[in-house]
LOKOL-942292 format. One line per field, with one value per residue (C-alpha): z, x, y; chain; residue in three letters. Coordinates in nm, 4 decimals, always signed. Layout:
N
c3	(Z;...)
c1	(X;...)
c2	(Y;...)
mol	(A;...)
type	(ALA;...)
// end
This chain:
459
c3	(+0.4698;+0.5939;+0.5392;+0.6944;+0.6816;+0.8239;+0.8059;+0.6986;+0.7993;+0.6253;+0.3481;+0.3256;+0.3839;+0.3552;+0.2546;+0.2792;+0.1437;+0.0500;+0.1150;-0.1461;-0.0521;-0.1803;-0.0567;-0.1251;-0.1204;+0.0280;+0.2097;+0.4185;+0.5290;+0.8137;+0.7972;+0.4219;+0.1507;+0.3288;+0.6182;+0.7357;+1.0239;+1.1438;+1.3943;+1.5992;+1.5542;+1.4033;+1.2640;+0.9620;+0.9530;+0.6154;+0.5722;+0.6486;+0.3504;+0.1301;+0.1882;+0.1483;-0.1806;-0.3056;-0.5362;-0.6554;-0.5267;-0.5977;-0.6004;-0.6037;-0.7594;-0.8179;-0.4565;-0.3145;+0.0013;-0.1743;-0.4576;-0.3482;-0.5130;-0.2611;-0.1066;-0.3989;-0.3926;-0.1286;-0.3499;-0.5713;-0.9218;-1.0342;-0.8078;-1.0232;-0.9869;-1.0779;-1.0571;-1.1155;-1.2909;-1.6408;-1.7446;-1.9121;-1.7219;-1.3672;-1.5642;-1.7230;-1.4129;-1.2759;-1.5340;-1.5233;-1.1327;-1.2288;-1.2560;-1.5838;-1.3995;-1.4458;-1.5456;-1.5608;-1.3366;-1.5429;-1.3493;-1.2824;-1.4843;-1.2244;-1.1521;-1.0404;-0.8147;-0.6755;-0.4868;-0.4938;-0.7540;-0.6849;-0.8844;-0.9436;-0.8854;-0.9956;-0.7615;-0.7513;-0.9417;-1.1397;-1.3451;-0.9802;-0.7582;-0.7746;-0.4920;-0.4214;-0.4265;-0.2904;-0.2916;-0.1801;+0.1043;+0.0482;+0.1939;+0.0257;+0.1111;-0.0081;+0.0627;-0.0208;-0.0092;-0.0237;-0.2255;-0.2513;-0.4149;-0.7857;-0.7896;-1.0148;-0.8401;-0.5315;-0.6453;-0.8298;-0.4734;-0.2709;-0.4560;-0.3000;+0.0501;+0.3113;+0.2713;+0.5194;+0.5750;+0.4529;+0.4881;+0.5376;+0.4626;+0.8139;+0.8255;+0.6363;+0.6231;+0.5975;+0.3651;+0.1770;+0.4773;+0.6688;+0.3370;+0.4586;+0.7978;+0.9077;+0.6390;+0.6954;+0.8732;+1.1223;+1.0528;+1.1862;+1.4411;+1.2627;+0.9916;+0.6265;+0.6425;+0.2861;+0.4630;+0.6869;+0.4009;+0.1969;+0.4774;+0.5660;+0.1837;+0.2281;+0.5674;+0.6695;+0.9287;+0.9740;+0.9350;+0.9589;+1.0357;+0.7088;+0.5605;+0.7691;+0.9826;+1.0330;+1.1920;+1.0623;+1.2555;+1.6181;+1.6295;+1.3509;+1.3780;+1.1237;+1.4113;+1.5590;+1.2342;+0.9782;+1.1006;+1.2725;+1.3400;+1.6171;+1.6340;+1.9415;+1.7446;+1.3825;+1.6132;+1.8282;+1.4729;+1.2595;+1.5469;+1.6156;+1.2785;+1.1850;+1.5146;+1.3219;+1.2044;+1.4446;+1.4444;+1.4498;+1.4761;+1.2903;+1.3845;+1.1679;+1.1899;+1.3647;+1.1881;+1.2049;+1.0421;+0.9102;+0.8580;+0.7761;+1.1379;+1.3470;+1.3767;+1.5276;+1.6425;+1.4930;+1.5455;+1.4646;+1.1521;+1.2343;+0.9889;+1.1089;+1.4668;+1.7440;+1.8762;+2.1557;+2.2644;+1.9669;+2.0655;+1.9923;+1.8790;+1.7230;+1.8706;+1.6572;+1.7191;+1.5586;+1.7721;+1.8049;+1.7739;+1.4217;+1.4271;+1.1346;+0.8049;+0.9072;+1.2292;+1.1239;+0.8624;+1.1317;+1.2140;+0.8477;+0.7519;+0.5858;+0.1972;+0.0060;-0.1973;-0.5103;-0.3645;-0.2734;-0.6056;-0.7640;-0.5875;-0.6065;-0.9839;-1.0537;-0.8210;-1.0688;-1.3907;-1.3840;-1.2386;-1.5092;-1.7683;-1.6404;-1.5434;-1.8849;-2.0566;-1.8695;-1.9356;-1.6450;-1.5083;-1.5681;-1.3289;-1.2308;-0.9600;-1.1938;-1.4791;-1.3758;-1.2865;-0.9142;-0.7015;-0.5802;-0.3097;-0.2392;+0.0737;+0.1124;+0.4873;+0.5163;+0.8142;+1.0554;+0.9859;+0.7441;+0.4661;+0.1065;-0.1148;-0.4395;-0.5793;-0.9132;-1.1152;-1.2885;-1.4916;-1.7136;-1.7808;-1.7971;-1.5096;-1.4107;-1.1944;-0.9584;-0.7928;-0.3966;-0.2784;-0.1332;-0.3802;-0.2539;-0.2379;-0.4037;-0.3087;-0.0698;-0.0344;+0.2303;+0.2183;+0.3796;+0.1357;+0.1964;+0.1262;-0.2605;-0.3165;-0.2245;-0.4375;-0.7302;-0.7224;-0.4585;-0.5567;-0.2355;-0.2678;-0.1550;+0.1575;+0.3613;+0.1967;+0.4689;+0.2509;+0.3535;+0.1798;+0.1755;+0.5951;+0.4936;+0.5144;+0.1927;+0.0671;+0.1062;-0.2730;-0.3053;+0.0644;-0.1555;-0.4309;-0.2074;-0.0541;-0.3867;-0.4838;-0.5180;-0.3151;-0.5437;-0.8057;-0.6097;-0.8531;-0.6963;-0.6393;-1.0164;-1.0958;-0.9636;-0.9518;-1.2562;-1.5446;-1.3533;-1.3067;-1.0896;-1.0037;-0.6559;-0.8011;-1.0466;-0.7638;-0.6346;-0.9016;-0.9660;-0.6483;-0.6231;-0.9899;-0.9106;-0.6780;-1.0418;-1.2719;-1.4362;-1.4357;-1.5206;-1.7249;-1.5096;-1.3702;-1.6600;-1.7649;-1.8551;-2.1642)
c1	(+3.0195;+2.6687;+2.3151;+1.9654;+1.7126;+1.3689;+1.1087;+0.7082;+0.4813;+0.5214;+0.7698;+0.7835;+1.1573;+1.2550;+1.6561;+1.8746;+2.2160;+2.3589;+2.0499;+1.8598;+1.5658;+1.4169;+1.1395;+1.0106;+0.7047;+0.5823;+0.1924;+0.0673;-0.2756;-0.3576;-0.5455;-0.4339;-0.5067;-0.8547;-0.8270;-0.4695;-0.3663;-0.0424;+0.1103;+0.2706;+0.0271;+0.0640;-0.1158;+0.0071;+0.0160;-0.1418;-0.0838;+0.2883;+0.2940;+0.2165;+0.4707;+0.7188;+0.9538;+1.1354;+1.3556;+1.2194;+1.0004;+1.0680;+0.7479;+0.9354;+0.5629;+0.1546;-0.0137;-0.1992;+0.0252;+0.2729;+0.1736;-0.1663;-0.2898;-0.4731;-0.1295;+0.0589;-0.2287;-0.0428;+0.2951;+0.4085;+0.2709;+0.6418;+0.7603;+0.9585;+0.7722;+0.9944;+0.7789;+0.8827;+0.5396;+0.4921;+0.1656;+0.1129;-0.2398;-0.1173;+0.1803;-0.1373;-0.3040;-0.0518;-0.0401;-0.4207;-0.3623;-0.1205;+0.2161;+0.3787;+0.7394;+0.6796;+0.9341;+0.9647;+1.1813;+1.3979;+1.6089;+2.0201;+1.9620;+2.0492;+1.8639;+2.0735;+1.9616;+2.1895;+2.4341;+2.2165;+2.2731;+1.9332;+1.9718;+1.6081;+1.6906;+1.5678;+1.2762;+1.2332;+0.8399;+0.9927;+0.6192;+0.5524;+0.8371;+1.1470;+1.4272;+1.6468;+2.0209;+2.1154;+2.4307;+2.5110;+2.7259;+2.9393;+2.7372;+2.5636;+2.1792;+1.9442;+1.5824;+1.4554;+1.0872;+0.8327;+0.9966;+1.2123;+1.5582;+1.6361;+1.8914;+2.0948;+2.0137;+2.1554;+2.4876;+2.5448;+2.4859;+2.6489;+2.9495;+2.8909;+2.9290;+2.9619;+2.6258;+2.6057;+2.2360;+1.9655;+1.6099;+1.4318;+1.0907;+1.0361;+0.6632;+0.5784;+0.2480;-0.0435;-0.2764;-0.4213;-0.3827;-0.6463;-0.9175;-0.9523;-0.8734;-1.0376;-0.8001;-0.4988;-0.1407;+0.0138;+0.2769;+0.6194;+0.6887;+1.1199;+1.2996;+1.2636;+1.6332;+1.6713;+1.6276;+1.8864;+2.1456;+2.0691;+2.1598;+2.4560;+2.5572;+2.4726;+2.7040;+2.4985;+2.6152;+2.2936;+1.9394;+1.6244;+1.2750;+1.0688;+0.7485;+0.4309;+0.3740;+0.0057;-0.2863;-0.6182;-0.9248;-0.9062;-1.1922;-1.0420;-0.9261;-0.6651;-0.4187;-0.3592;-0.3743;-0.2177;+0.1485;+0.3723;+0.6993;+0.7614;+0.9973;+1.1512;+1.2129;+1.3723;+1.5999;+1.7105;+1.7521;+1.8853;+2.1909;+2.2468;+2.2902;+2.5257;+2.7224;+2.9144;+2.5526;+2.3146;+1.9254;+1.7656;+1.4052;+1.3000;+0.9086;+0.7595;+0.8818;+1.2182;+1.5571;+1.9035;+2.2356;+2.4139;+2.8199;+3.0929;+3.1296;+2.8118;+2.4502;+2.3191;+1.9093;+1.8273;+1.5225;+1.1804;+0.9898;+0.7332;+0.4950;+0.4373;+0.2945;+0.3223;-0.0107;+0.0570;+0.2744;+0.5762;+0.7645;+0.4403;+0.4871;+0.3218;+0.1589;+0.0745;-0.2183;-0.2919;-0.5739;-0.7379;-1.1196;-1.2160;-1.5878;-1.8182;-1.8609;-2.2092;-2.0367;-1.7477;-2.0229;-2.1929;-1.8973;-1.9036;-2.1971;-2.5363;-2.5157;-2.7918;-3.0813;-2.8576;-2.5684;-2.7166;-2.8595;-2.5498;-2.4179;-2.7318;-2.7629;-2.3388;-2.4157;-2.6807;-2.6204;-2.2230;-2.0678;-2.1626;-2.0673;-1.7429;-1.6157;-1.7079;-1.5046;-1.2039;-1.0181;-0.9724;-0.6268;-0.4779;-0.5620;-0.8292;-1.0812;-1.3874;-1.2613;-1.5144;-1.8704;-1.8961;-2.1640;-2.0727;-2.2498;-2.1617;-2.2884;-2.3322;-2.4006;-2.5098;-2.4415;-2.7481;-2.5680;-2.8591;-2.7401;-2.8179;-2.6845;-2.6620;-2.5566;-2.3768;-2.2792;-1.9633;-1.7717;-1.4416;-1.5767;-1.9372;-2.1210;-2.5241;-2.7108;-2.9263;-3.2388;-3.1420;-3.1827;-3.0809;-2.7664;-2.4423;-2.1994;-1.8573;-1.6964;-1.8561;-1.7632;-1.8757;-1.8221;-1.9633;-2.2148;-2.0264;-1.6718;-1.8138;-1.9707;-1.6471;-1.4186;-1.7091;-1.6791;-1.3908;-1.0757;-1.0916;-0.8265;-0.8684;-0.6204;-0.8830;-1.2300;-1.2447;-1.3479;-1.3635;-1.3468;-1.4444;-1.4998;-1.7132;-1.6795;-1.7785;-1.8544;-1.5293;-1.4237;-1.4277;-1.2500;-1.0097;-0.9983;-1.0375;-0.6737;-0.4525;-0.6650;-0.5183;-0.7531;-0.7161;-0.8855;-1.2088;-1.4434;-1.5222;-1.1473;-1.1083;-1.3940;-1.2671;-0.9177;-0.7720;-0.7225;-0.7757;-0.4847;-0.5356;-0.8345;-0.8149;-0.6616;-0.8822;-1.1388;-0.8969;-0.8464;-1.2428;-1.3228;-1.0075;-1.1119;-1.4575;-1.4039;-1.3146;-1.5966;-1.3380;-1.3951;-1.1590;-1.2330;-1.3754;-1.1321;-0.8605;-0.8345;-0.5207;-0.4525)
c2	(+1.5478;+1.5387;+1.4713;+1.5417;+1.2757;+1.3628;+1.1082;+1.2234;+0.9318;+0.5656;+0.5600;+0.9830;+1.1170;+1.4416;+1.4657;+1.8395;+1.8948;+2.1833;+2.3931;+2.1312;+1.9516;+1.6316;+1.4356;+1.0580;+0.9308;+1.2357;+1.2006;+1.4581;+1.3167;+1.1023;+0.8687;+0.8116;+0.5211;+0.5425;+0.3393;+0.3343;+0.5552;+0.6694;+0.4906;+0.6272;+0.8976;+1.2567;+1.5347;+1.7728;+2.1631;+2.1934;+2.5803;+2.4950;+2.2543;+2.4576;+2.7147;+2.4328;+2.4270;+2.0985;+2.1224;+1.7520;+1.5278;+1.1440;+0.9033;+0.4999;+0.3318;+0.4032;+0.2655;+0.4648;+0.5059;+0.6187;+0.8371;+1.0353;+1.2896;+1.4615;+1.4815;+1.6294;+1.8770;+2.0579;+2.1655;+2.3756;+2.3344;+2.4188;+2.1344;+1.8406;+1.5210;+1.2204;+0.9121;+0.4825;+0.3829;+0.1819;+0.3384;+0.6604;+0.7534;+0.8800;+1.1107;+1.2156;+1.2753;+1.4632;+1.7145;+1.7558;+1.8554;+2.1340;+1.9744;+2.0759;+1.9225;+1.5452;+1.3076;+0.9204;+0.7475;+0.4733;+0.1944;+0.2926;+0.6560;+0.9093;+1.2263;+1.4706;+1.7529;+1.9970;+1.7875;+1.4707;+1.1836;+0.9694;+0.6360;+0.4231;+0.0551;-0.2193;-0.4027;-0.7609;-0.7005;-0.3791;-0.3877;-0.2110;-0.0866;+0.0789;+0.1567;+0.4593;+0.4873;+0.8622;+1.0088;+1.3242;+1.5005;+1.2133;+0.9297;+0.6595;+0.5661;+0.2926;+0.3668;+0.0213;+0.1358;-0.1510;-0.3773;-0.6800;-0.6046;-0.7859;-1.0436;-0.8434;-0.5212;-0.6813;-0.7594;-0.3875;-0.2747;-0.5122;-0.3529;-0.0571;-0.1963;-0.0605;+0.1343;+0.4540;+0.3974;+0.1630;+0.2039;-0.1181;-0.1953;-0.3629;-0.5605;-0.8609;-0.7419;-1.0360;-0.8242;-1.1453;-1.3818;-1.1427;-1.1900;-1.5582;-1.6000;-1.9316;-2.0607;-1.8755;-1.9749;-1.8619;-1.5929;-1.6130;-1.3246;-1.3336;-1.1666;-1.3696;-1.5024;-1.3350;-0.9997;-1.0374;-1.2026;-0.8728;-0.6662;-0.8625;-0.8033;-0.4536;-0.3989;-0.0678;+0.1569;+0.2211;+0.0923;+0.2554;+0.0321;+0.1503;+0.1962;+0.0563;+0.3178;+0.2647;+0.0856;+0.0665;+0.1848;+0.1408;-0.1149;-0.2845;-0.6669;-0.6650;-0.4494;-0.7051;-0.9877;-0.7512;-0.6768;-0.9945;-0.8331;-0.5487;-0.3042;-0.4302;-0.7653;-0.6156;-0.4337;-0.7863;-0.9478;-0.7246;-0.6255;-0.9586;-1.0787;-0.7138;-0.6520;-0.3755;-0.2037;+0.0383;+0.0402;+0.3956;+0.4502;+0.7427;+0.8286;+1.0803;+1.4619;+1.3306;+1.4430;+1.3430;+1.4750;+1.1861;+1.2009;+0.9533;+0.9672;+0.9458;+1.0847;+1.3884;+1.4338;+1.7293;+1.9971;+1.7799;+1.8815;+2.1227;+2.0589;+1.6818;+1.7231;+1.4022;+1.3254;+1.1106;+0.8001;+0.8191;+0.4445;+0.2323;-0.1255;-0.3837;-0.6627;-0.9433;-1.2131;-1.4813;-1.5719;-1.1758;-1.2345;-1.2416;-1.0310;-1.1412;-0.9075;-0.8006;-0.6403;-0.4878;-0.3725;-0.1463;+0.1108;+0.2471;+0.5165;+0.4174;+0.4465;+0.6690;+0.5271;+0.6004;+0.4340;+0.1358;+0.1020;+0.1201;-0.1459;-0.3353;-0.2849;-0.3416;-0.7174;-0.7470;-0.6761;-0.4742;-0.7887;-0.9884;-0.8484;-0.7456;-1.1136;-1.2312;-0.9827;-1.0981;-1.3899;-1.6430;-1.7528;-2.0723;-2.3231;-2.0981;-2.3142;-2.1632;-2.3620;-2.6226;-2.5478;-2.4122;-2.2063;-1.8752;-1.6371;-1.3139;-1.1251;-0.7880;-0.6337;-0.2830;-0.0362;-0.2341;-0.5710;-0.6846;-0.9050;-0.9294;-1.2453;-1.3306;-1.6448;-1.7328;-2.0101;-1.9530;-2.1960;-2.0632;-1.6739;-1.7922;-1.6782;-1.6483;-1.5334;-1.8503;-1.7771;-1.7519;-2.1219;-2.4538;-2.4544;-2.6283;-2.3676;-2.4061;-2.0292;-1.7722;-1.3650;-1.1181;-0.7474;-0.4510;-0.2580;+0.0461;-0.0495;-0.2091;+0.1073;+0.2495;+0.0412;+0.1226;+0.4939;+0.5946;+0.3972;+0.1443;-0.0326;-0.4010;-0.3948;-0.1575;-0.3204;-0.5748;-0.8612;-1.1935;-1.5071;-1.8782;-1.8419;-2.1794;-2.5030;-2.6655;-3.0708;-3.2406;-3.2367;-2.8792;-2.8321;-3.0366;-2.8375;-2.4796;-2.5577;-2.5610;-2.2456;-1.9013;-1.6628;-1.3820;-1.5523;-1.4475;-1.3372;-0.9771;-0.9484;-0.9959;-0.8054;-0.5041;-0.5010;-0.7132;-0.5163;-0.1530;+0.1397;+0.4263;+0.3637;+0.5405;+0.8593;+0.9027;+0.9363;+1.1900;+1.4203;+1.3561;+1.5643;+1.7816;+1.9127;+1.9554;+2.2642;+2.4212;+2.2298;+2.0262;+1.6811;+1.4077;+1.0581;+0.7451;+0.5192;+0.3951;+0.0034;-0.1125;-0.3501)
mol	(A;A;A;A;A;A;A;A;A;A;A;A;A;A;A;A;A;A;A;A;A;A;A;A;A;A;A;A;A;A;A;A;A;A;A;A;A;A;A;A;A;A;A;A;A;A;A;A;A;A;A;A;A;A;A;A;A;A;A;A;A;A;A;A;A;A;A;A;A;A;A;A;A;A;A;A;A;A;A;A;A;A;A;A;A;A;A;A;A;A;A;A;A;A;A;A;A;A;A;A;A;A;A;A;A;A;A;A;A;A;A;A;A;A;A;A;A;A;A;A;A;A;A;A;A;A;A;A;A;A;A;A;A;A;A;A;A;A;A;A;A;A;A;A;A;A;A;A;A;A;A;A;A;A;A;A;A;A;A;A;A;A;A;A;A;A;A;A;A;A;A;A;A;A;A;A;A;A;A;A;A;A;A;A;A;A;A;A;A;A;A;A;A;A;A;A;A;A;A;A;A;A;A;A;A;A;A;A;A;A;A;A;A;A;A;A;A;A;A;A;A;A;A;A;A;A;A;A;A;A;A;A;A;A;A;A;A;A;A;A;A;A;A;A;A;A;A;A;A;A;A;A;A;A;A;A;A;A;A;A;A;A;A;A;A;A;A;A;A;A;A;A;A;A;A;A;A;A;A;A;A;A;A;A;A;A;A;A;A;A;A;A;A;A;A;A;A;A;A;A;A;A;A;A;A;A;A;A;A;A;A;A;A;A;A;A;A;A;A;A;A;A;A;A;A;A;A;A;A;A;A;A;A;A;A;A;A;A;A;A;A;A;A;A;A;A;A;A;A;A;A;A;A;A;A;A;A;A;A;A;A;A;A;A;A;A;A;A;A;A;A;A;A;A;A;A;A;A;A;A;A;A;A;A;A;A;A;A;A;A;A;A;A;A;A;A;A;A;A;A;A;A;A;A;A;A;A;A;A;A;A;A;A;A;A;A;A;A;A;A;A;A;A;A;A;A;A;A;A;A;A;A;A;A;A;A;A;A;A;A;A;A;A;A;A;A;A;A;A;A;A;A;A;A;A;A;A;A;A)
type	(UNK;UNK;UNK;UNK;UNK;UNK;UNK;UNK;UNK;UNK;UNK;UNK;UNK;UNK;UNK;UNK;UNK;UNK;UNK;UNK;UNK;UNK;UNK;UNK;UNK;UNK;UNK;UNK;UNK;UNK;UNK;UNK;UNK;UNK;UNK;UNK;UNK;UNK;UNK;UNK;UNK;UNK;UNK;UNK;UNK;UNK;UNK;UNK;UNK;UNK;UNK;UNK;UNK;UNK;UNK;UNK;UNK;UNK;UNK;UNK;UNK;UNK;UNK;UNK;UNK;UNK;UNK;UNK;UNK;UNK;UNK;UNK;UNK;UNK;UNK;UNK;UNK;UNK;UNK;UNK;UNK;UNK;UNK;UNK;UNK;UNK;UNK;UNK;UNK;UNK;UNK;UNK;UNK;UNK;UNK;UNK;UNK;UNK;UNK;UNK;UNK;UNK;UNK;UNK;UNK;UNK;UNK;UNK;UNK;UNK;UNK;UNK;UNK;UNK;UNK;UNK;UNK;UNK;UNK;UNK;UNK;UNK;UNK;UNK;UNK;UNK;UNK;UNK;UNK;UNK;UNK;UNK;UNK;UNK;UNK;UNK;UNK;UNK;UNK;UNK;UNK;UNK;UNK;UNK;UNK;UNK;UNK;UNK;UNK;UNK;UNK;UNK;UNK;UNK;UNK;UNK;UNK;UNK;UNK;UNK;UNK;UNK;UNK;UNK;UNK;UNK;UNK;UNK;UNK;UNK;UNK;UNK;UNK;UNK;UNK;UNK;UNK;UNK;UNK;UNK;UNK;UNK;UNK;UNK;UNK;UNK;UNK;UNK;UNK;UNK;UNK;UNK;UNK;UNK;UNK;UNK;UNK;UNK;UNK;UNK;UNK;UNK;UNK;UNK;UNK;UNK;UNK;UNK;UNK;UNK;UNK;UNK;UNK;UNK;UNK;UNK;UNK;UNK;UNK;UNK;UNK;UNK;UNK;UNK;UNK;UNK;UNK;UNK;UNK;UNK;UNK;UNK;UNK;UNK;UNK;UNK;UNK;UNK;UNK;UNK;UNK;UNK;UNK;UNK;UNK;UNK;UNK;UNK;UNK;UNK;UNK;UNK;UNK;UNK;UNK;UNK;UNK;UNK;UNK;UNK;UNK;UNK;UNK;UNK;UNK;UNK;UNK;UNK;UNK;UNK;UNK;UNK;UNK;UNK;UNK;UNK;UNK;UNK;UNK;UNK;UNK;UNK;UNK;UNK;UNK;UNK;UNK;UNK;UNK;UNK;UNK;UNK;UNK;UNK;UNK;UNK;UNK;UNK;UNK;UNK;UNK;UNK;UNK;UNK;UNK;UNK;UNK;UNK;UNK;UNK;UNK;UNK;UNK;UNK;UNK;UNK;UNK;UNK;UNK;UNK;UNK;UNK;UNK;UNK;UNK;UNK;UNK;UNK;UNK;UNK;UNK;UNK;UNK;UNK;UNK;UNK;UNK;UNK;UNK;UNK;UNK;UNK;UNK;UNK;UNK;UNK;UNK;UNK;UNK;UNK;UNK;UNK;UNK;UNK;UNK;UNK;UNK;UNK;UNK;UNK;UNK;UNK;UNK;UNK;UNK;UNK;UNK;UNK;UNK;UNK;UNK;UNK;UNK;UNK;UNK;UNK;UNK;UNK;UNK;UNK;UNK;UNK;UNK;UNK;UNK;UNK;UNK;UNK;UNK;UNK;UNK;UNK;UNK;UNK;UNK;UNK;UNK;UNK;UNK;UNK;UNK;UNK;UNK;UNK;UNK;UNK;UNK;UNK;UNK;UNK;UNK;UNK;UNK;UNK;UNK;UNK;UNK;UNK;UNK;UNK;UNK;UNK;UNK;UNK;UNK;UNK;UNK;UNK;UNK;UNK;UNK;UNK;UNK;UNK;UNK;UNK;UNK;UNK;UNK;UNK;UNK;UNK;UNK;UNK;UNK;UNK;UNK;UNK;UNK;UNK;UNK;UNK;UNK;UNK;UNK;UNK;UNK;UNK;UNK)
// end
């Protein structure tokens, strides 16, 4: 009975049995999702990859970091993609890259392939995620992905205690903290007790740190904002708290044989190359320097004349129309009248605002003025234009929010409100699927003149 697990980057595992291979979440680009870079830090033999044959690749949801296209590009067209995703579009997508093997994933049906029975569970927001149960070789593995585990799901495989490995999601990343730092708390450096009462359910042999393998630029802020727990500190916890259960650290390319018994470090992957220091940690900040918009605005390039006026012309007229076609959220803090400015900062630093008066989905545009300001938004010219047309996802746009301090009614009122009911937030992200691979298969299918639809809207 035995089992090789080799880890990619992130949340990519490669799994062998039997002479069958299987791969999750599979990405072969660094840095991917735009912005994020591996960490520790590899590089990928591209010619390599594409000699490779799975005999199925699994994909557990639609981000971006975990199902890209340009990633996928490198396989086999006769590769079986099995994919956890609610919306008919990126099956499409799929197919219109070259995949004629594509198959949705449904929660506790089994795929089986060769000796592996690989069992989508259900995620505590299942609209999104999904986890793997594997089997094969005679072992039982849980690759928990991103997500949080369903009640329900928990006790189905709490019954299947004791688990031979688990691969857990590690970081409580602060992704919306970072958009409004002034106004943010600080994060605790521990393990969410629930973790560590799933895992004690669970009674692993084995745990594996998961997922977040990444920084984001090296001048970036958010390295030292964006990611509170260490490795050094989910190992302390986790050991303590399951005396009977082992830590491994798998950085990418490394591969063990797993038994009933024991593991065994096997011969790296040589397709994912180490650059550098592997046993990097994360340090987390709270009080890292926080450099304004218009600087962080400076390290990305200048935008063409075209590209600024498409931004220009979207803040002017595209913007408009698109937040009065939406409906707002309940309790929304636009459902009475308040003053909005958004700031744009282009690669010298200079600013351009607009201001807005919205109130439920009305919203005009106010002649730039001595207006008392109810909501403010700053964002580098660059990264709009990039969410526009590229698929930039809000995690790596580096928007920030309400770093104001308003009357004290509407401080009052700014407390109790949700941050992602930002209007440019809503703007461009309610209501939109796949946006950032439709970008993708945009440019990978213009090196053959066939261009795909603009970016789909969901219902």
């Amino acid at each position: 009975m035995a089992l090789k697990i080799s880890r990619i980057l992130h949340a990519g595992y490669v799994f062998e049995c039997d002479a069958t291979l299987i791969a999750f979440d599979p990405i072969f680009e660094n840095p991917f999702s735009r912005n994020c870079h591996a960490f520790p830090d590899v590089r990928f033999d591209h010619e390599q990859i594409r000699t490779l044959r799975f005999d199925a690749v699994f994909i557990s949801h639609f981000h971006d970091d975990h199902c890209s296209l340009d990633s996928l590009d490198f396989l086999d067209r006769s590769t079986p993609i099995y994919l956890y995703c609610l919306f008919d579009e990126l099956f499409s997508m799929l197919r219109e890259l070259g995949f004629f093997n594509v198959h949705q994933l449904h929660t506790n049906v089994p795929v089986h392939v060769g000796p592996f029975d690989v069992f989508p569970r259900e995620a505590l927001d299942s609209d999104v995620d999904s986890l793997f149960q594997i089997r094969a070789g005679g072992l039982n593995v849980l690759n928990v992905v991103d997500a949080w585990i369903d009640p329900e799901a928990l006790v189905t495989l709490a019954r299947d205690a004791p688990w031979d490995m688990v691969l857990w999601p590690f970081q409580t990343m602060r992704e919306i903290d970072v958009l409004s730092p002034s106004r943010a708390s600080f994060a605790p450096t521990t393990l969410p007790g629930e973790w560590l009462e799933q895992l004690t359910l669970l009674d692993p042999r084995y745990v594996v740190p998961s997922s977040c393998q990444f920084l984001q630029e090296s001048w970036s802020w958010y390295n030292q904002a964006f990611f509170p727990i260490s490795y050094r500190q989910f190992q302390r916890e986790v050991e303590s708290a399951l005396p009977n259960a082992r830590v491994i650290r798998l950085n990418p390319s490394v591969s063990i044989l797993l038994t009933d018994q024991s593991i065994e470090t096997l011969s790296p992957l040589d397709w994912v190359v180490p650059v550098g220091e592997q046993d990097v940690d994360y340090h987390y900040n709270p009080n890292a320097q926080r450099p304004h918009t218009a600087d962080i605005a400076r390290h990305f390039s200048p935008l063409t004349k075209a590209q600024t006026d498409r931004v220009l012309h979207y803040c002017r007229v595209g913007l408009l129309e698109k937040y009065r076609e939406m409906e707002l959220p309940a309790k929304s803090f636009f459902e009475k009248s308040r003053v909005w400015r958004l700031s744009l900062y282009d690669h010298t630093g200079a600013g351009t605002h607009y201001h807005y008066r919205l109130e439920g989905d009305a919203i005009v545009r106010l002649d730039d003025g001595d207006t008392t300001l109810s909501w403010t938004t700053e964002v580098p010219m660059s990264k709009l234009y990039a969410a526009l047309e590229l698929g930039e996802s809000l995690t790596s746009m580096y928007m920030r929010i309400n770093d104001a301090v308003f009357d004290l009614e509407t401080e009052n009122d700014v407390q109790s409100a949700d941050i992602v009911d930002d209007p440019l937030i809503r703007c461009l992200f309610n209501d939109v699927f796949g946006a950032y691979q439709t970008a993708q298969l945009r440019q990978l299918m213009a090196r053959t003149h066939v261009i795909p639809a603009s970016p789909r809207t969901t219902a």
